[in-house]
C-alpha positions, 0 to 999 in steps of 0.5 A, a space after each residue: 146551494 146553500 141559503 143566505 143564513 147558512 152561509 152567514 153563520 159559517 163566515 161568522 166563524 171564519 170572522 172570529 179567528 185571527 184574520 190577517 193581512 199581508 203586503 209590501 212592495 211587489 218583488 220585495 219577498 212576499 210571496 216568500 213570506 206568504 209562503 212561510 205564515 202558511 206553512 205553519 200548521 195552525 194557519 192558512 196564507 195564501 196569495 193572491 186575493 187581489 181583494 185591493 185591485 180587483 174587488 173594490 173598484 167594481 164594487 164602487 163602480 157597481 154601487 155608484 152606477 146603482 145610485 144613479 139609476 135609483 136616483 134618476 127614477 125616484 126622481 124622474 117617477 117617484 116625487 110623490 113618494 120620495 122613492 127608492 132608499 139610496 145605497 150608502 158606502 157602507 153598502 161597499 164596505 159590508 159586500 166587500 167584507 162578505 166577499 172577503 170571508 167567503 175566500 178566507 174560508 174557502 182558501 182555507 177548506 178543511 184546514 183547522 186554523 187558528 189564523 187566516 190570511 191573504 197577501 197580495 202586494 198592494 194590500 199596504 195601500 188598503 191596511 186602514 179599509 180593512 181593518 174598519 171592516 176586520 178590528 181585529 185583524 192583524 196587518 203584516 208588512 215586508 220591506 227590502 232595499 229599494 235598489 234590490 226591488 228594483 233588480 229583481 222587477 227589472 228582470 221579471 218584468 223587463 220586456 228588451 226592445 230592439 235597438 233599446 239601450 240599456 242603460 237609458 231604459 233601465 233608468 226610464 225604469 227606475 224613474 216611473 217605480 220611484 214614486 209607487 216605492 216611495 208612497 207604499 213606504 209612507 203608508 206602511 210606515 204611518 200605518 204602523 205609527 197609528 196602530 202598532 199593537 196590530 201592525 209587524 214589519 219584517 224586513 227580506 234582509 232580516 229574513 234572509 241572514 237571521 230567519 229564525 227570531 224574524 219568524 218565531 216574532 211573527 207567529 207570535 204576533 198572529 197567537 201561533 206556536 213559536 216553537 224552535 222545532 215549528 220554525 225550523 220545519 216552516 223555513 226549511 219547507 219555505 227555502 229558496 232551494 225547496 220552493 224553486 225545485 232545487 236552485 241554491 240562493 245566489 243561481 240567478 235565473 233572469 226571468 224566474 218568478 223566484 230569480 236569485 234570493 240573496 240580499 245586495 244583488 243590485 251591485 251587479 245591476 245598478 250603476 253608481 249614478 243610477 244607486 244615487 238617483 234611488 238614495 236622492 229620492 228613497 235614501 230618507 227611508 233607509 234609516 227606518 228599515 236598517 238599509 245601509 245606503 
């Protein structure tokens, strides 16, 4: 095992390349992104970290139930001496960045990339919490028309109860991912407005009918080659047929974590009131991304 100091010194590399952050609603195309930002040569990406769902919450849990034993003895023993220093927050903040940097770098292994990064859909909720403890990193959010996120998580994750009527439950459906879709939207979009010199948005739309210029931005935007001949490589490394073992966009296949790749799906899915019900709560986000409602 290696000691403290000699791991400290190799995250400190690690710490100095381009450290990036993807996310987005889930079924809105980031793996498909991920897959795309590490396809290129000079760079890793990788999903899922799940440093937003599963680290942070035990390491607070961790802390907090740390602090409470420490308080409780320094003050049941220690009065005298005022007892054992307290952790503070920043204690979360510096294990969670070190835990970050120890599987940036293994993800990473012997590949010489000028950037790193990870994606995991719920990332947009903690873009400010890692960029306090990264300043440099750059932040890279996917968004695609609610009503075909919605398509695609109710074929992946709908699970047909006996009896169950489908539209009734394809409403209830719709109803309680409402409101996640609503708040993730918020916080990508005042993210960006805080810090657009470190923040991207790429919409699944723009990707799938004009990938080219969408991907050569991106690369850019992370100091990557932007050659025409390096994006061409990525995408058609990263198409729909390629990654699915042959599928053509358009073959849907229910239940598939790669289900269908092709934009305005929903239309086969969705009924008229169900479109109006989405536009009523989401039809104000629709103008920022380019939808058409």
């Amino acid at each position: 095992m290696k000691t403290w100091v000699e791991i400290s010194r190799q995250l400190s590399v690690v710490a100095e390349r381009q450290i990036f952050f993807v996310g987005g609603a889930p079924r809105s195309g980031t793996t498909w992104l991920q897959q795309i930002l590490d396809s290129h040569p000079d760079a890793s990406c990788k999903g899922e970290g799940l440093f937003a769902k599963d680290l942070y919450p035990p390491l607070e849990a961790a802390m907090t139930q740390r602090s409470q034993a420490l308080q409780r003895k320094n003050e049941s023993l220690f009065t005298h001496t005022g007892g054992y220093p307290l952790p503070t927050p920043e204690d979360i903040e510096f294990l969670a960045g070190t835990t970050i940097l120890l599987a940036l770098s293994r993800q990473a292994g012997t590949k010489a990339c000028h950037a790193i990064g990870e994606k995991t859909p719920e990332n947009v909720f903690y873009f400010p919490r890692f960029r306090a403890l990264f300043p440099r990193a750059k932040f890279i959010a996917i968004a695609r028309d609610p009503r075909d996120v919605l398509t695609s998580a109710w074929y992946f994750f709908r699970k047909p109860a006996p009896g169950e009527d489908d539209r009734e439950a394809k409403m209830a459906f719709i109803r309680s991912a409402l409101p996640s879709l609503a708040e993730g939207a918020r916080v990508m979009l005042a993210f960006g407005t805080q810090h657009p010199r470190d923040y991207r948005m790429v919409t699944y739309e723009k990707l799938r009918q004009d990938p080219e210029p969408a991907v050569a931005a991106l690369f850019r935007f992370l100091g990557l080659s932007d050659s025409i001949e390096t994006v061409r490589a990525c995408l058609e490394q990263t198409s729909f047929a390629r990654i699915t073992g042959g599928r053509p966009s358009g073959n849907a296949q229910n239940g598939a974590f790669l289900r269908n790749g092709v934009v305005g799906d929903w239309r086969t899915t969705l009924t008229a009131e169900m479109n109006d019900l989405i536009l009523r709560e989401l039809g104000w986000m629709f103008p920022y991304f380019g939808w058409s409602p």
